[in-house]
SEMITOR-553372 format. One line per 3 residues: their letters; for each residue x, y, z of C-alpha. Coordinates in steps of 0.25 Angstrom, whole numbers. Example, Ala and Ser with C-alpha at 12.3 -4.5 7.8 and 13.67 -1.06 7.14 Angstrom:
BEGIN
AS) 49 -18 31; 55 -4 29
END
This chain:
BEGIN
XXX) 179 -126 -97; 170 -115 -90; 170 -103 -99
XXX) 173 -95 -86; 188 -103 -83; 189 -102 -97
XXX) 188 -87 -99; 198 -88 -85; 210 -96 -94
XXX) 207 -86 -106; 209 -75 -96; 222 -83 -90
XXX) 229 -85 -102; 227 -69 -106; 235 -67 -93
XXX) 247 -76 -98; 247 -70 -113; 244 -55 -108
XXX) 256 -51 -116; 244 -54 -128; 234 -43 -123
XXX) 245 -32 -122; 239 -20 -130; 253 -19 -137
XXX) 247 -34 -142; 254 -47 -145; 247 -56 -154
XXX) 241 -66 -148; 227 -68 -153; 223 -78 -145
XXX) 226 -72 -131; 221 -58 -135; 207 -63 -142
XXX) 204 -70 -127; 208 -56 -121; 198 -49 -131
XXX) 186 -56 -130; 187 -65 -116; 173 -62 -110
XXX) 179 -56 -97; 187 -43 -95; 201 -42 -96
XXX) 210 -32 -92; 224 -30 -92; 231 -19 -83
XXX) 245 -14 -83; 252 -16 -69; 245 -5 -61
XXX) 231 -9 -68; 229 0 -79; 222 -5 -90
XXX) 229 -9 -103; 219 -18 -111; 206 -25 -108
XXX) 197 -35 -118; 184 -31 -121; 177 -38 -109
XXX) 184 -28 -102; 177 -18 -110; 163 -22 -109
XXX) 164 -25 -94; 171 -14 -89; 163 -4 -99
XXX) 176 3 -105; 181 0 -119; 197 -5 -119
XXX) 204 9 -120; 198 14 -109; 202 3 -102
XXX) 215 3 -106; 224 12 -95; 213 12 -84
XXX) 215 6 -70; 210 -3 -63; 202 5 -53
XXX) 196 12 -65; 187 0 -68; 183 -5 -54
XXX) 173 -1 -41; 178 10 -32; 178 0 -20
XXX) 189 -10 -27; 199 0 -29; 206 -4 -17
XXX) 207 -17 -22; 216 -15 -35; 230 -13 -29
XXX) 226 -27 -21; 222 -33 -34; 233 -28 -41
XXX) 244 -33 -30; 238 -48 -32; 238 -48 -45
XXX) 252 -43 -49; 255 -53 -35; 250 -66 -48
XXX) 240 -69 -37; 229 -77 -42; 219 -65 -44
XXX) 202 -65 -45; 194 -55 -38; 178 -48 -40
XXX) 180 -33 -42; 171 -23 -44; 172 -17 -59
XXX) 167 -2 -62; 162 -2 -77; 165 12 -86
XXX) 151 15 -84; 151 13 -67; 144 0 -66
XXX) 149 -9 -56; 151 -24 -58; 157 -37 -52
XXX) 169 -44 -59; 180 -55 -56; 194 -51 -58
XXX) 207 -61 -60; 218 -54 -63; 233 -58 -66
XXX) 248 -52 -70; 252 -55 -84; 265 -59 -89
XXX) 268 -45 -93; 263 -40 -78; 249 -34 -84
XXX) 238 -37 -76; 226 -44 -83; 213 -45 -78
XXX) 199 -52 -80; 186 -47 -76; 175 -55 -75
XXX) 160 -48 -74; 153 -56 -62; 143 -46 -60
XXX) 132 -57 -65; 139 -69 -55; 137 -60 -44
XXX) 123 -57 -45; 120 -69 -48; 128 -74 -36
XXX) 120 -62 -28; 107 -69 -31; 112 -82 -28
XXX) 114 -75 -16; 102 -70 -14; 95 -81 -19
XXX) 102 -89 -9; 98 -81 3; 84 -83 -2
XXX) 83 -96 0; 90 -97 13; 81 -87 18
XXX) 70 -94 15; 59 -98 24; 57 -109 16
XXX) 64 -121 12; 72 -119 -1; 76 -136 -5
XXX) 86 -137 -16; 87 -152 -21; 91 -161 -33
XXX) 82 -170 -41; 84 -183 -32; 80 -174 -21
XXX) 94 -171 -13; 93 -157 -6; 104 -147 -13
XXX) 102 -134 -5; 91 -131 9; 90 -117 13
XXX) 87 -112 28; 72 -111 25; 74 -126 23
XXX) 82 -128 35; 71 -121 44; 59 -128 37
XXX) 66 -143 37; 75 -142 49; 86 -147 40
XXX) 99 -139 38; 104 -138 25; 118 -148 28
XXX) 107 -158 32; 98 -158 18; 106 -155 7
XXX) 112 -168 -1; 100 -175 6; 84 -178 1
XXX) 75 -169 1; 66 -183 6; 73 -180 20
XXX) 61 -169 20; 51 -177 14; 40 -185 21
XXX) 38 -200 20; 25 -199 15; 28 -187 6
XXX) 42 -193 -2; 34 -195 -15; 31 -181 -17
XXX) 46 -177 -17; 47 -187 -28; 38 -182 -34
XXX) 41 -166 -32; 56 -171 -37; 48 -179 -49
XXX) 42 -165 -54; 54 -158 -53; 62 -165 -63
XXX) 49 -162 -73; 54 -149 -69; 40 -144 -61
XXX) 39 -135 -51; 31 -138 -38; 24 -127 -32
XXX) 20 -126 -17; 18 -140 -13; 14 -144 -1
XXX) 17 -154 6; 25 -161 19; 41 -159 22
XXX) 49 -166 36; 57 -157 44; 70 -162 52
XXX) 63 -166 64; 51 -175 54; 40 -164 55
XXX) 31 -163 44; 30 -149 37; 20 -142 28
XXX) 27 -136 16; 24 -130 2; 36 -135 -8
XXX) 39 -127 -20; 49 -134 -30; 56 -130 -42
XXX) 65 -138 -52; 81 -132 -51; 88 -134 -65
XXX) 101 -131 -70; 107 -122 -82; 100 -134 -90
XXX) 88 -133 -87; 90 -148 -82; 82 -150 -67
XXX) 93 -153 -56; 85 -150 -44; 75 -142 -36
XXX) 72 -131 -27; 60 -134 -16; 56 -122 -8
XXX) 47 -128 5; 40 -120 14; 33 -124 28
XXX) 18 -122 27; 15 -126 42; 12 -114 45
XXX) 6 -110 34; -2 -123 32; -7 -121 49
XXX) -11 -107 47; -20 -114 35; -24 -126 43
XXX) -28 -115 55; -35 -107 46; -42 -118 39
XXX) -46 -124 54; -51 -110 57; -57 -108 46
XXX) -66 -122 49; -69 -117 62; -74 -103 57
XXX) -82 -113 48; -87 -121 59; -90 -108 69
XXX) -100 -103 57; -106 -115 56; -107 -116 70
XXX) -115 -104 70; -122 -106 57; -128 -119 64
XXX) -131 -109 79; -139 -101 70; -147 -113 64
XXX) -149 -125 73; -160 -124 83; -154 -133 92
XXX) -142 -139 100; -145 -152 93; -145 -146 79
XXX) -134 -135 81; -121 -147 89; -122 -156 78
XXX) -119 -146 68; -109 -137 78; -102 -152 78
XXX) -102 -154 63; -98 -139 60; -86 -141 69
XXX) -81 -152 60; -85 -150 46; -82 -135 47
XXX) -71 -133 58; -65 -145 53; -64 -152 67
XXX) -64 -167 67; -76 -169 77; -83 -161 86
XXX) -94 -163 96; -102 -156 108; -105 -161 120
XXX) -116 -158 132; -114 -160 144; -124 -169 151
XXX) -127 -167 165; -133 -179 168; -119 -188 163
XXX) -110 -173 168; -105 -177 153; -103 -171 140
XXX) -110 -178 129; -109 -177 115; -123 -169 110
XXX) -116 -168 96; -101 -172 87; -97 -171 73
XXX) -84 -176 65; -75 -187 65; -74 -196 77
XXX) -88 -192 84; -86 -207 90; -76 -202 100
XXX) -88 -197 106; -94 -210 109; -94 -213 121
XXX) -87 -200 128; -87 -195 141; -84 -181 143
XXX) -86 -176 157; -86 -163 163; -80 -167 177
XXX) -66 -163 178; -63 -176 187; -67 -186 178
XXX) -57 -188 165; -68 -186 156; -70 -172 162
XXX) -55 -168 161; -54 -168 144; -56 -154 136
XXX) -73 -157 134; -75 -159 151; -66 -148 154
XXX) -71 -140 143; -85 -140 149; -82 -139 163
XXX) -71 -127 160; -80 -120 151; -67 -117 143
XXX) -63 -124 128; -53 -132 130; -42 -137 116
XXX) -36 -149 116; -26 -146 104; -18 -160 105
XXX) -29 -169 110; -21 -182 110; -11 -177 119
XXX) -20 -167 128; -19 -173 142; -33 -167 143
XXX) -39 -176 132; -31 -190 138; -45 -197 141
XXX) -48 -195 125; -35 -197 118; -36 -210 113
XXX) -51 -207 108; -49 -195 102; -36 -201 94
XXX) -45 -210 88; -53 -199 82; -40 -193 77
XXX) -44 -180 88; -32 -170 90; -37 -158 96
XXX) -52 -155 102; -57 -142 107; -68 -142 119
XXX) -77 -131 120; -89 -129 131; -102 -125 126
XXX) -111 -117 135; -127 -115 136; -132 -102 143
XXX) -118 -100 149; -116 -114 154; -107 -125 148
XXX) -116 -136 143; -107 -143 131; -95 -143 126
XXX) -90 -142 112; -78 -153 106; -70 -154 95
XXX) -59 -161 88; -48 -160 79; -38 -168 73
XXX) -28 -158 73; -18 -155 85; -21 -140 89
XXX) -32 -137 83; -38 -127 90; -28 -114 89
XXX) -35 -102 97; -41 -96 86; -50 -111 84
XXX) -51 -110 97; -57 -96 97; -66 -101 86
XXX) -73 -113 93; -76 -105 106; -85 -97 97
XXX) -90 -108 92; -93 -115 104; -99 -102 110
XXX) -108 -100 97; -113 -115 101; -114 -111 116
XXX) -122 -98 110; -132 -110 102; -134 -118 114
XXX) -140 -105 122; -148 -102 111; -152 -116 111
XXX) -156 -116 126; -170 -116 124; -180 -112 110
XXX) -184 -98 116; -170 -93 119; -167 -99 104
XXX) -176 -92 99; -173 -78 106; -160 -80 100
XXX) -162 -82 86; -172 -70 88; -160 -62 94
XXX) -150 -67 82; -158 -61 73; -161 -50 77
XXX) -146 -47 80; -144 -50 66; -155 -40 61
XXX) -154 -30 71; -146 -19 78; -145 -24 94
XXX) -144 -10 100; -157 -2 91; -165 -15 87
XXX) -164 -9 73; -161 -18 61; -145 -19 58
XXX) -136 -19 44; -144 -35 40; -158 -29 40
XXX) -155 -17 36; -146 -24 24; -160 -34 20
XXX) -171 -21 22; -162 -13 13; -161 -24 4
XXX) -175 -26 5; -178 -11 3; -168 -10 -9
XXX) -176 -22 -16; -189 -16 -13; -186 -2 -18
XXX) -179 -7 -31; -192 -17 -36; -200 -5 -33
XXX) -193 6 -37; -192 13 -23; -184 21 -15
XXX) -180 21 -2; -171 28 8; -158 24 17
XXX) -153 32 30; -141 33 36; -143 39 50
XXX) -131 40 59; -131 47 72; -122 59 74
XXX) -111 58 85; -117 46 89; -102 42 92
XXX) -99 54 103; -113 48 111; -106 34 112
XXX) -93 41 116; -99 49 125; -109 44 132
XXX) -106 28 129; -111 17 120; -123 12 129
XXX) -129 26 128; -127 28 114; -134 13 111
XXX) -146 20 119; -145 33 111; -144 21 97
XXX) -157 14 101; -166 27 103; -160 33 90
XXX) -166 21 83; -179 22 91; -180 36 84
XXX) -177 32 72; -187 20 71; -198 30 74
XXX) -197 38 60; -198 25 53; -209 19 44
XXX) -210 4 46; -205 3 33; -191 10 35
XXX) -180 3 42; -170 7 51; -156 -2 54
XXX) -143 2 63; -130 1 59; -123 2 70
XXX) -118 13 78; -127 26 76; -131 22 61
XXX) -145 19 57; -150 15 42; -164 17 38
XXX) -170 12 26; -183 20 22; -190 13 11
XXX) -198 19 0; -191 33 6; -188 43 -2
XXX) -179 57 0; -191 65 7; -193 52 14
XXX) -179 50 19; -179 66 21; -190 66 31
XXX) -188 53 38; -172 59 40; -178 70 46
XXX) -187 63 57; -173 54 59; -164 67 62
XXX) -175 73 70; -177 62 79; -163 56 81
XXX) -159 71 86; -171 71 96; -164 71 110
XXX) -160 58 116; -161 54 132; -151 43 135
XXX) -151 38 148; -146 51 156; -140 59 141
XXX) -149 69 131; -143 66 118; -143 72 105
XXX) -140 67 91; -143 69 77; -142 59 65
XXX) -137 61 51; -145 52 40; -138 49 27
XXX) -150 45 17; -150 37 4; -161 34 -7
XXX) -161 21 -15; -160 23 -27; -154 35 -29
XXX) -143 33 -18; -141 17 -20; -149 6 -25
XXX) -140 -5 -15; -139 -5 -1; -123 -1 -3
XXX) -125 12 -10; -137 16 0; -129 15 12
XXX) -117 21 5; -126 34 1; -134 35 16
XXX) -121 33 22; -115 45 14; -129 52 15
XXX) -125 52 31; -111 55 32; -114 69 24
XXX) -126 71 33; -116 69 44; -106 81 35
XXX) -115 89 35; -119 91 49; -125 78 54
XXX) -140 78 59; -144 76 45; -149 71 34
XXX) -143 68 19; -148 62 7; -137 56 -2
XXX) -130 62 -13; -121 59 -22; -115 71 -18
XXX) -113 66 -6; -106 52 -13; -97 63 -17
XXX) -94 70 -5; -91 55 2; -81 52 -9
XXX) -73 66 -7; -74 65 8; -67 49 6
XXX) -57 59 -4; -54 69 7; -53 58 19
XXX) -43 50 11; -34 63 6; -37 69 22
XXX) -28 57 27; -16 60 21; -18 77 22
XXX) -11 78 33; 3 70 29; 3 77 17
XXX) 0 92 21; -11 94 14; -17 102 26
XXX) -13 116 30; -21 127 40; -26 140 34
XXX) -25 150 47; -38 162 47; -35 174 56
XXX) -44 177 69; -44 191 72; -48 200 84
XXX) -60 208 80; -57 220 89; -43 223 84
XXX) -40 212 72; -28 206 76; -26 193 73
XXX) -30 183 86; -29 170 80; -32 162 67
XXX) -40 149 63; -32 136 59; -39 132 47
XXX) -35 116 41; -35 117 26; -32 105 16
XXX) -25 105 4; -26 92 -4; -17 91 -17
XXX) -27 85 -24; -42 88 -18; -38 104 -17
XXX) -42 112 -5; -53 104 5; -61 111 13
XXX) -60 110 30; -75 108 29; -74 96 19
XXX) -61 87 26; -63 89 38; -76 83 43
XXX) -72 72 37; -57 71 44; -66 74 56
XXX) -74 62 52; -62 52 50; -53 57 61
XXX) -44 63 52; -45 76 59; -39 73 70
XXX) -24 72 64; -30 83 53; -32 93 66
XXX) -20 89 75; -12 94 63; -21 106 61
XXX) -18 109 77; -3 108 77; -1 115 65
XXX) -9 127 70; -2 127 81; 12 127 72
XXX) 8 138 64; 4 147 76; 17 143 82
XXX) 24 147 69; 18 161 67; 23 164 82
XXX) 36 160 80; 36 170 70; 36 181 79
XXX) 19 183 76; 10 185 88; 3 174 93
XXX) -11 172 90; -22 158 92; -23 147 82
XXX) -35 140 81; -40 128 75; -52 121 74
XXX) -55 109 82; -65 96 75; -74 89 83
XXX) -63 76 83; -53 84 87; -59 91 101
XXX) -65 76 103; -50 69 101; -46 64 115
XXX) -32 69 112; -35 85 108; -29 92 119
XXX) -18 82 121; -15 86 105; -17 99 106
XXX) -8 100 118; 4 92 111; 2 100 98
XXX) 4 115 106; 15 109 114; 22 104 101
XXX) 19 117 92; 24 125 106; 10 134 104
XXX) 5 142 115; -9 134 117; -18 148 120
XXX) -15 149 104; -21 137 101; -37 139 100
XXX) -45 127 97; -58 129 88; -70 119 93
XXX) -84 119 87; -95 123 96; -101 109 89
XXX) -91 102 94; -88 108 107; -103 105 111
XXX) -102 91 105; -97 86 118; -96 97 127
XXX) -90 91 140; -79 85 132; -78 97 124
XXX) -75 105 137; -64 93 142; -56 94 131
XXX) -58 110 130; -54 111 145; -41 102 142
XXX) -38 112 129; -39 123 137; -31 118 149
XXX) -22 117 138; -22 131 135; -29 130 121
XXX) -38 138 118; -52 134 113; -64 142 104
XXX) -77 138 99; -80 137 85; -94 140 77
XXX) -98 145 89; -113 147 87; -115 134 80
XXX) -115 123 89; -125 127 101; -115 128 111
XXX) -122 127 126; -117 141 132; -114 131 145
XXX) -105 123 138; -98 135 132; -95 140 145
XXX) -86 128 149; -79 127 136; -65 131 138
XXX) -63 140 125; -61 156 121; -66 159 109
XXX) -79 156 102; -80 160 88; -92 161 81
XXX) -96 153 70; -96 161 57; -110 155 53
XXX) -114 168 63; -103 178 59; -109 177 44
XXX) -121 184 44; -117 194 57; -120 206 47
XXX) -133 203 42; -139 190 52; -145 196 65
XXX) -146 181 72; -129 179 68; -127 194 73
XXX) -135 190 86; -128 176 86; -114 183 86
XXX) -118 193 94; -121 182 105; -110 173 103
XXX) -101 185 106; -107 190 119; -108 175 123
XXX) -93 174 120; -90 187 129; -99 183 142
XXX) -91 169 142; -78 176 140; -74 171 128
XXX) -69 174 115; -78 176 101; -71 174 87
XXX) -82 175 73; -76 167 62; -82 170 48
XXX) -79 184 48; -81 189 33; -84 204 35
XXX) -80 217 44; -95 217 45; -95 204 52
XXX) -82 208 60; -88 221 64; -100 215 70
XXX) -91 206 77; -84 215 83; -95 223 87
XXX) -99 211 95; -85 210 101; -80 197 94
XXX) -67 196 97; -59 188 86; -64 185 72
XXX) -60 177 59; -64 176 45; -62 180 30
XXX) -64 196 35; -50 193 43; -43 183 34
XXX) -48 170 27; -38 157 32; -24 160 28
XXX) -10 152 26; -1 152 38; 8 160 29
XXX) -5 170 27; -9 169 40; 4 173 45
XXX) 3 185 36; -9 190 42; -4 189 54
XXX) 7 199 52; -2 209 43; -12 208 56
XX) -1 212 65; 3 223 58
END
């Protein structure tokens, strides 16, 4: 008997003798020794379901020992939620209905668990209970569960069957892969699935199972509903019982068509890339059609696995197409064939005829069933011939041939094989030009190589030569002992010509800049273009005073003035140089070095020259440090503006103040404005950097007028990006509109550099500012050789004068005179003069002298917190 119905009568007959478990206590050994130690809980309960004895099961299960059991109630030991269900219970029970229910049971210490309930009256009206713990059945019943919804959710088939074969479960993935339901397959062979030709594996599969093996991802073939055949990879695992005996197994199939297409398509494309490079491989060698068709015929087959291939000229004398050359299996299908170009005659009307005369390919993906193809079907079945592809072949832009081929697979020819063999015919068409006659062959192969050594714009060697001369020179310098020297030369700005003025004059400007640069060359040196506006010299048996001086001549005459068609151009190079060995014994570490050498010569101002340092190795690694930290500065506040104080010089009140961006990094410390932000110029970053810096200038003037303090100009410094973003005004006219910030106390600092860069669009987007009602000033005016007639149109107010002058006022005659100037110049033009720099009353007495009219510096204040700032403010207006 099952130890479960067993402990059920143990339980039963406790109920009938319950007068033996009264705590009072008859003596009846028997009945009170299955009450002590049955394995499951039992309770007994006074009428209204107070406790009055429980067996130590109850004990252990519910946490409590007996005399704390004794005298509770039954809503002491179970879940909140089954309160409601006592009084039921309680009602059934006393009714001598036949009682079993799941409860939810509440331990001494507040875990929860699951637990089957029969209850009964006994003779002397107690009620007794038995708990049974099913916490273990339920999880296991929940991952039955779970484990069940696996399998039907399953996109593959999940096959349970016995030893003989018979099918016990089929899940949905089964159902959608064999087309079977579940009804139809269990309790029949899984051979319903099997194909005729394919039965002994199932014998044998079944033969490996009962040794107990596992089969892993086998593949093979399976037969749906409706008889088609089916790629599918079986997995198959022995099922045994609580034995360990074998009784069945679990097969999991899943449908690889798709799969196994994908690889055939890959594996067809992969032949044709094959067959395309060898197709071009033989363009490049063979010196005549009668050399190169044979091979484009055998290449087709052997590498793009097609099962023949031929190409036909057409013959004007017959108006036919005839085979000049075939490869593959069945080549005697060709024997014999008339292939005609007229669309009247039969012969004319099949894929090669129209082919020809349509100058268009033509794919026949079923070829025995093409109505187009009727003439040939019987011929072709013989050859075994189930898709061709018909491609016309051209000669100085005249179709003279066409090129067939064949294959044994139904849709062969998906687009992206179709794309492929295009190209291939088009690289054949490219042969038979270059085949036209020995002079024009030789012109060509002239021409090849000298594309493949050469840059087509300058006529300078490219990266190949230059790669085989640096070798050359590296070899050279190291048997010997030598030196020599390699440059970097990039031309500054080169980008703004091409935008400005288009790419076909700055090709022009390209080809003279490397005429220059040929001229201060030994016949020795080499000189090789990149690409774009870099050059690369190699300078052998060079050393510093060499590279020095042969810098020097290169700076002086890239910079000489340019005439280009109707345009006067200017442009300056910076060079980047590197020595072997001392900055790189390969090619690699050279590059690397002249590379670096040049981006610092670009830091530093441009129209330069650098040797490499390790140094500089250094400042590349911390410039990588600060670009990688500046990407996420912004999102995590690392930035925050410092404001310094512009004052009038007459009566000192505070006019203004200067938004200055500072960056606060937790772990590089305090970075300098000088140090980040060329290089967020140079990666685009200051853009989002500077739309912040804007709009929370604008904030912050917005907060200090709230507060009741007089309103006074902000202004912030623009980059050479920002005033060359397409967007500015349209920015800065949605970030005053936001902030609600009067735009006359917005002032925009430009560089005179900058402004002069581009001057008529300098004064479109300054007009467009100023319609705005933005104000605009010059900065480091003095530096940049502003043309007095530009200046005049430039929409702006203020200039302020660079503090490189403002230094030296006190004791420099030339700055005094310089100052001097730019104030009177500032005054005719009716415009306003601010000196920044100011250290000393000296320098602020002169100024004044001069009638300046604003001024800032550490004299006045050095940059300040808001909080600071904000301060001043008030002590100023007291």
């Amino acid at each position: 008997m099952d130890k479960e119905f067993q402990d059920d009568d143990n339980a039963r007959g406790i109920a009938e003798h319950g007068r033996t478990v009264e705590p009072s206590g008859h003596d009846d050994s028997m009945y009170r020794a299955l009450f002590e130690y049955a394995p499951d809980a039992i309770l007994i309960a006074d009428h209204e379901s107070y406790y009055v004895d429980a067996n130590p099961s109850a004990c252990r299960m519910l946490g409590y020992s007996r005399e704390e059991l004794v005298g509770l109630h039954a809503s002491d030991i179970v879940t909140p939620s089954e309160l409601e269900h006592i009084q039921p219970a309680l009602n059934d029970i006393k009714a001598r209905v036949e009682y079993l229910r799941e409860w939810q049971f509440r331990r001494k210490d507040g875990t929860v668990f699951s637990a089957e309930v029969m209850a009964t009256v006994m003779p002397d009206g107690k009620l007794l209970g038995i708990i049974r713990d099913i916490t273990e059945r339920k999880q296991s019943e929940l991952i039955a569960t779970r484990l069940a919804a696996i399998v039907e959710s399953s996109d593959d088939a999940i096959i349970g069957k016995d030893l003989s074969g018979i099918i016990t479960s089929w899940n949905l993935g089964a159902e959608r892969i064999f087309g079977y339901a579940a009804g139809e397959m269990v309790g029949t062979s899984v051979m319903r699935l099997i194909p005729a030709d394919r039965q002994a594996e199932e014998d044998q599969i079944l033969a490996r199972l009962r040794r107990g093996d596992r089969l892993e991802h086998f593949e093979t073939l399976r037969q749906t509903k409706d008889k088609r055949l089916i790629e599918v990879s079986i997995t198959t695992s022995p099922i045994k019982d609580a034995s360990g005996r074998i009784v069945g197994a679990s097969k999991i199939a899943r449908n690889i068509k798709v799969l196994k297409d994908r690889e055939r398509q890959i594996a067809r494309m992969s032949r044709l890339y094959s067959a395309l490079s060898q197709c071009n491989q033989a363009i490049l060698h063979c010196s005549g059609e009668s050399e190169l068709l044979p091979l484009i015929c055998r290449d087709a087959v052997e590498f793009g696995g097609m099962k023949m291939a031929w190409i036909g000229k057409h013959d004007k004398r017959s108006g036919l197409i005839l085979p000049a050359a075939s490869f593959g299996s069945g080549t005697d299908y060709l024997d014999g064939i008339a292939i005609s170009i007229d669309a009247d005659a039969p012969q004319g009307r099949g894929p090669t005829g129209t082919a020809f005369r349509t100058k268009t390919p033509i794919w026949c993906q079923d070829f025995q069933h093409d109505p187009m193809t009727a003439e040939w079907h019987v011929r072709a079945a013989k050859f075994g011939f189930n898709a061709s592809a018909s491609l016309p072949l051209y000669c100085r832009g005249i179709v003279v041939g066409v090129f067939v081929l064949y294959s044994d697979v139904v849709n062969a020819f998906d687009e992206a094989a179709q794309h492929l063999l295009v190209e291939m015919a088009m690289d054949i068409s490219f042969a038979l030009d270059r085949f036209h006659n020995d002079a024009e062959r030789r012109q060509e192969q002239a021409r090849l190589a000298y594309l493949a050594n050469f840059d087509v714009l300058t006529g300078l060697p490219n990266r190949i030569m230059l790669d085989e001369h640096l070798k050359f020179a590296l070899s050279l310098a190291k048997r010997s002992n030598g030196h020599f020297a390699m440059m970097f030369n990039d031309i500054d700005h080169f980008k703004n010509i091409n935008d400005a003025l288009g790419h076909s004059l700055g090709d022009a400007l390209l080809v003279t800049i490397a005429q220059r640069i040929r001229t201060v060359l030994r016949e020795e040196d080499m000189v090789a273009r990149m690409g774009g506006d870099e050059f690369i010299l190699i300078l052998p048996d060079c050393d510093a005073q060499g590279a020095a001086l042969v810098a020097q001549k290169l700076l002086q005459i890239v910079s000489e003035p340019y005439r280009i068609e109707q345009y006067d151009l200017n442009v300056t190079a910076s060079i980047g140089i590197a020595l072997y060995p001392d900055d790189g014994d390969d090619m690699e570490s050279l590059s690397k070095s002249a590379d670096t050498a040049m981006y610092r010569a670009k830091l530093e101002g441009r129209n330069g020259y650098r040797f490499f340092t390790t140094e500089m190795q250094a400042l590349a690694t911390r410039n990588l440090q600060l670009l990688n930290a500046m990407r996420h500065g912004l999102e995590q506040n690392q930035f925050h503006l410092n404001y310094q104080p512009q004052v009038s010089i007459r009566d000192g009140r505070v006019i203004g103040v200067e938004a200055l961006l500072r960056w606060s990094h937790p772990t590089l410390g305090q970075i300098s404005p000088a140090e980040f932000i060329p290089i967020a110029e140079d990666c685009g970053l200051i853009l989002p950097i500077g739309e912040w810096v804007l709009r929370e200038a604008a904030y912050q003037m917005k907060r200090w007028i709230d507060k009741g303090h007089r309103p006074i100009v902000v202004a912030v410094n623009l980059s050479a990006v920002q005033f060359r973003h397409t967007s500015l005004p349209e920015m800065i006219g949605s970030i005053l509109n936001e902030v609600k910030l009067p735009p006359e106390l917005l002032e925009l600092e430009l560089t005179e550099g900058v402004a002069m860069h581009d001057v008529y669009r300098a004064i479109a987007v300054m007009d467009k500012l100023h319609d705005r009602g933005v104000r605009m000033s010059i900065d480091d005016f003095g530096t940049g050789y502003s043309s007095l007639s530009y200046l005049k149109k430039f929409k702006v107010y203020k200039l302020k004068i660079d503090q490189s002058f403002v230094r030296d006022i006190g004791s420099n005659l030339e700055d005094k005179a310089i100052v001097a100037a730019i104030i009177s110049m500032s005054k005719n033009l009716g415009l306003q003069t601010i000196a920044e720099g100011v250290e000393t009353a000296d320098q602020l007495d002169y100024l004044c002298k001069e009638g300046c009219d604003e001024a800032q510096g550490y004299h006045i204040s050095k940059p300040l917190t808001a909080e600071q700032m904000e301060a001043f403010i008030i002590g100023n207006q007291t």
